[in-house]
C-alpha positions in Angstrom: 145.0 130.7 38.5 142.4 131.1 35.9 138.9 132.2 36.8 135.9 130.4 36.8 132.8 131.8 35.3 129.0 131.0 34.9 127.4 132.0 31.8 123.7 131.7 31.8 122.0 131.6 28.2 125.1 129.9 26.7 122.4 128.5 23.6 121.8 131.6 22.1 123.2 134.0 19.7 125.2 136.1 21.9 125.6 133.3 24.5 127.3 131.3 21.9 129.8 134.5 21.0 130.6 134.8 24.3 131.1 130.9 25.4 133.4 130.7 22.4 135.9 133.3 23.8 135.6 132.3 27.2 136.9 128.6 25.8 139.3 130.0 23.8 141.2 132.0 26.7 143.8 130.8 29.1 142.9 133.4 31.8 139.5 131.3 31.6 139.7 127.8 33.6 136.5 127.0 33.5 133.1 128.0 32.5 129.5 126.5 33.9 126.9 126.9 32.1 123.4 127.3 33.1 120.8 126.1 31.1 117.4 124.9 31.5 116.9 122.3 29.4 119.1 120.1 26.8 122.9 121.1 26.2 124.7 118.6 24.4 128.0 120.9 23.4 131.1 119.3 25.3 135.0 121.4 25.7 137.1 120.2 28.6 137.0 123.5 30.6 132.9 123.5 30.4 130.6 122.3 32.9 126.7 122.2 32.8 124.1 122.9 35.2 120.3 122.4 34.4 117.9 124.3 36.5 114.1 123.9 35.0 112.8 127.0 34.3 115.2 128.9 36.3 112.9 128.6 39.0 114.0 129.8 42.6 113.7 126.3 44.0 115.8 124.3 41.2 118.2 127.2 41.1 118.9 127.0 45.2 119.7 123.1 44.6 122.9 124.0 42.4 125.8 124.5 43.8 127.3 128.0 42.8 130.0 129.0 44.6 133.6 129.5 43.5 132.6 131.3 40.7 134.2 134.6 39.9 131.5 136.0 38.0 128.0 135.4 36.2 127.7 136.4 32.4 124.3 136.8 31.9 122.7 136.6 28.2 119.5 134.9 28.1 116.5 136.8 27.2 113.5 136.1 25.0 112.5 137.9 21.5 109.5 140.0 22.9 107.7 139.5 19.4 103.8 138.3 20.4 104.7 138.6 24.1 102.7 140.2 26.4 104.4 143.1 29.0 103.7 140.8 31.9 105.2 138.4 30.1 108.1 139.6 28.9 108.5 141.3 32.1 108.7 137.7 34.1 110.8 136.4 31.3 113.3 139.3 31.6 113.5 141.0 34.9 112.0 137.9 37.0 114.2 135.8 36.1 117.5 137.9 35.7 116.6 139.1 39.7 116.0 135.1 40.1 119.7 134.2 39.1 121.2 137.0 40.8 120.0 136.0 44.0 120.5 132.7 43.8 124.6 133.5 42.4 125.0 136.3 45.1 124.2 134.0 48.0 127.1 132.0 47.0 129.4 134.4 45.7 128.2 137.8 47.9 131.8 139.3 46.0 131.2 137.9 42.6 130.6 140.4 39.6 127.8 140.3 37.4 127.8 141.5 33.7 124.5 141.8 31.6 123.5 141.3 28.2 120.8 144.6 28.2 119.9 146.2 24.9 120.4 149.7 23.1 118.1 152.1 24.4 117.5 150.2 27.2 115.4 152.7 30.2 112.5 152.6 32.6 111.0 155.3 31.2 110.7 154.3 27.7 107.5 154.2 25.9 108.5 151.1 23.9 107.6 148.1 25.9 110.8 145.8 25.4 113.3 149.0 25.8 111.0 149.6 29.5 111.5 145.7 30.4 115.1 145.8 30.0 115.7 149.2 31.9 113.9 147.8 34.2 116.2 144.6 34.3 119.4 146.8 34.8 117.5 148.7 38.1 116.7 145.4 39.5 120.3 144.5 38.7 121.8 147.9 40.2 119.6 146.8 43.3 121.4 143.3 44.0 124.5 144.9 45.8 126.9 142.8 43.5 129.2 145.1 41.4 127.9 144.6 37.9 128.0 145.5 34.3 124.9 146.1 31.6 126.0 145.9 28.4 123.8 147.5 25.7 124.4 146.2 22.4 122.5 147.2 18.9 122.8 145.0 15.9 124.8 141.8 16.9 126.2 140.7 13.6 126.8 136.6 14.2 130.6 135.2 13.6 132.3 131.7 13.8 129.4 130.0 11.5 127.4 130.9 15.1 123.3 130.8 14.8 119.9 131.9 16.0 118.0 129.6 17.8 115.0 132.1 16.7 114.3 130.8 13.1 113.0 134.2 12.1 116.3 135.7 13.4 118.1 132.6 11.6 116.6 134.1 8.2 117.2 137.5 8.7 120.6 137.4 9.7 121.0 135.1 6.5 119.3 138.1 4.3 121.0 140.6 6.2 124.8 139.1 6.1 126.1 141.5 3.3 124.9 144.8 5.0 125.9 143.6 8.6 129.8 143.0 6.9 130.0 146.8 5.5 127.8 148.6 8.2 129.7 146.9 11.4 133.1 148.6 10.0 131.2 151.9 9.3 128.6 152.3 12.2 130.5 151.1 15.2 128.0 153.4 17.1 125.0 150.4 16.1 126.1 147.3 15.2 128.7 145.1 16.6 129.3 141.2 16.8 129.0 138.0 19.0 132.4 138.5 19.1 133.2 141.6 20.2 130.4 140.7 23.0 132.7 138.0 24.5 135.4 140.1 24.1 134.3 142.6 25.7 132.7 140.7 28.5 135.8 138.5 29.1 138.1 142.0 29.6 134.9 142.5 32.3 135.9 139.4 34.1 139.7 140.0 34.1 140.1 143.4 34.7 137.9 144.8 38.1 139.5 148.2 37.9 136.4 150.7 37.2 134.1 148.8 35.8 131.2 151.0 34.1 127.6 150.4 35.3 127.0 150.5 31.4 128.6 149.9 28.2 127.0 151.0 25.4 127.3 149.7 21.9 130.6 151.8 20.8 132.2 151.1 23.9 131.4 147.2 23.4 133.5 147.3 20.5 136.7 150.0 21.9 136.7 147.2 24.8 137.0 144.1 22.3 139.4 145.9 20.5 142.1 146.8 23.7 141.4 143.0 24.7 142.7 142.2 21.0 
């Protein structure tokens, strides 16, 4: 029986990556996706759920259970956001979801889309925020995953819904072809990410409280 996953930020860059392979795979039988506002992509095996804001209250109407695990990769760009802010955007809102999917899945499995260089202690605000994120994540008491990509090079004709990212991933293409094969240790792809992430859901056996960028792309590669 295939497993049935939620993916929360399924309109982004690597959400998009990731909702592709989940699709594509027959160990997948469906996904949900959580969104909080229009979603107008349609696949057989998909589902949608709209919770406004991902606030506590619209996100303890849904009905979550059944679902083997949550694949989390929404997060804003922190450009011209404030670190209270960001902070609420990030780690609020991550803990927000967490809760809400641990109360009806208290054995489900969460894997998160975190950042290179991602720790508490940093002095560079959006690295902080997103250590930060993975304690309150460590802190749920669901078994989880923080997954700490670099450069995400975009695949499959996928796209930014940031137009600045839109326009430098356009300027960028070339270098992100050569340096992905040569600098496995920075950049990767919204492939590998849903590769990587669907191995997560499929195989329990030791899964690492972190995955940093190399290990994203050794993962996508056994999957392969």
């Amino acid at each position: 029986m295939g497993k049935q996953v939620l993916l929360v930020g399924a309109t982004g860059l690597v959400g998009q990556g990731v909702l592709e392979v989940l699709l594509g795979s027959s160990d997948i039988a469906e996904v949900t996706a959580l969104v909080r506002g229009p979603f107008s992509f349609a696949h057989p095996k998909l589902r949608v759920l709209r919770a406004p804001g991902f606030s506590a209250a619209a996100l303890a109407a849904l009905d979550l259970s059944g679902l083997d695990a949550c694949l989390y990769c929404a997060g804003p760009l922190p450009l011209g956001m404030t670190e209270a802010a960001y902070s609420e955007a990030t780690v609020a809102t991550l803990a927000r979801v967490v809760d809400a999917y641990a109360t009806a899945n208290p054995r489900g499995f969460v894997a998160y889309i975190s950042g290179m260089g991602a720790d508490p202690a940093s002095r560079l605000m959006p690295l902080r925020i997103k250590g930060e994120a993975e304690m309150a994540l460590a802190h749920s008491g669901l078994a989880h995953t923080s997954l700490r990509p670099g450069v995400v090079r975009p695949l499959s004709g996928i796209a930014s819904p940031h137009r600045l990212r839109r326009w430098l991933y356009a300027l960028a293409a070339p270098v992100l072809a050569v340096a992905g094969r040569c600098l496995a240790g920075v950049f990767t792809s919204t492939r590998a990410i849903g590769e990587c992430m669907l191995r997560l859901v499929l195989d329990d056996r030791g899964r690492p409280a972190v995955i940093e960028n190399a290990g994203i792309t050794r993962a996508a590669r056994a999957s392969g």
